[in-house]
N, C-alpha and C positions, 0 to 999 in steps of 0.2 A: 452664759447669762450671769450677774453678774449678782449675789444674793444681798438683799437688803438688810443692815444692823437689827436686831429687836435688840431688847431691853425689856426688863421685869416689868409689869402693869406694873403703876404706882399709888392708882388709884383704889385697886382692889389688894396691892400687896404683892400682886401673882398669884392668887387665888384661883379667879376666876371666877369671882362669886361676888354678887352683892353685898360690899362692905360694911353693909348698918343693916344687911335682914331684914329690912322692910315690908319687901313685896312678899316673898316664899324662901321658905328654907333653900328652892330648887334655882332663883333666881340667880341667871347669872350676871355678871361685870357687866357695864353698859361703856365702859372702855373698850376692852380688850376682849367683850363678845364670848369669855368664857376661856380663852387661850390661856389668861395671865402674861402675855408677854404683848408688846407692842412694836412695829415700825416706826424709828426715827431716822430720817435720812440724815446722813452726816453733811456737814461738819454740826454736833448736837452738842449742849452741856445740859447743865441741870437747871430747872426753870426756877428764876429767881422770885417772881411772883409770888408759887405757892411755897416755894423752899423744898420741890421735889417731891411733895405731897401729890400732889397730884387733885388737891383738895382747894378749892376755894375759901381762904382765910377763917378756917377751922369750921367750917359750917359742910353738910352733906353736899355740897355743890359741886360739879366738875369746875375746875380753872379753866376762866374764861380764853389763859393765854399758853397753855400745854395740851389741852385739851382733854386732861386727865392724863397724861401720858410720864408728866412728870420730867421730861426731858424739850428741849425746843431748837428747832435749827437756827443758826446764827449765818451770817454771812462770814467768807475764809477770812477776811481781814477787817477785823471790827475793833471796835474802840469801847470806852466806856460811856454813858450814855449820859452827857451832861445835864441835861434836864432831871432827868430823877436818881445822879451821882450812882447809878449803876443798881439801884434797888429794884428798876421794872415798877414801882408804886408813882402813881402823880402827886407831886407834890399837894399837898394841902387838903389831899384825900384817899380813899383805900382802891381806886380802879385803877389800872392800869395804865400805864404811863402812853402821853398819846406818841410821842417823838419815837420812843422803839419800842409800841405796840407789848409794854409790860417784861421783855426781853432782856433790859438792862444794859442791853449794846445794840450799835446803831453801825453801817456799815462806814469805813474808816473815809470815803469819799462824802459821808452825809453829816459826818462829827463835828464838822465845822460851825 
C-alpha cells in the first residue's frame, strides 16, 4: 500500500491547535483536525493564492483554493496560467482566478 505525502499544517503551523485562540485554549486545528500535518497528493507545490499561508489574504479565513493546507495539486505537465500571469489572483480583483481555479497553472493541453 502505497503511503500518501503529508506536509506541516499551514494553517495552524503544525500545531494542531487553533491559530487565533478563539474558540478554547483546548481548540483544535480545523485543518488538520489537531494532527498538525496534512495530505497532499502529488504532483503538489506551494499554493500561490495564499503564499502557503494557508490563510486567506491575511484575514482568520481558511484559503478558499488550498484549503488551509497550504500546498495544492497541479497537474504533471502544466504551464503558467495566462490569464492571472501565474499569480492564482483574477485580474482586476482579490478571488481567485476562474481559468486555473487560483492555482496559477492550468494543465499544458488547456494553456492555449
Amino acid at each position: 500500500m502505497k503511503e500518501e505525502p503529508t506536509y506541516r499544517c499551514a494553517f495552524c503551523n503544525g500545531a494542531g491547535k487553533d491559530p487565533f485562540g478563539l474558540l478554547s485554549p483546548r481548540a483544535v486545528c480545523q485543518v488538520c483536525a489537531g494532527k498538525g500535518k496534512v495530505i497532499v497528493l502529488s504532483p503538489a507545490v506551494k499554493c500561490v493564492f495564499c503564499g502557503g499561508t494557508g490563510r486567506y489574504k491575511d484575514q482568520r479565513l481558511v484559503c478558499t483554493v488550498c484549503k488551509g493546507k497550504g500546498m495544492v495539486v497541479v497537474p504533471d505537465s502544466s504551464r503558467r496560467c495566462r490569464d492571472c500571469e501565474g499569480s492564482g489572483v483574477a485580474p482586476r480583483d482579490h478571488l481567485p482566478c476562474l481559468k486555473c481555479n487560483g492555482k496559477g497553472v492550468v494543465a499544458a493541453s488547456a494553456a492555449s
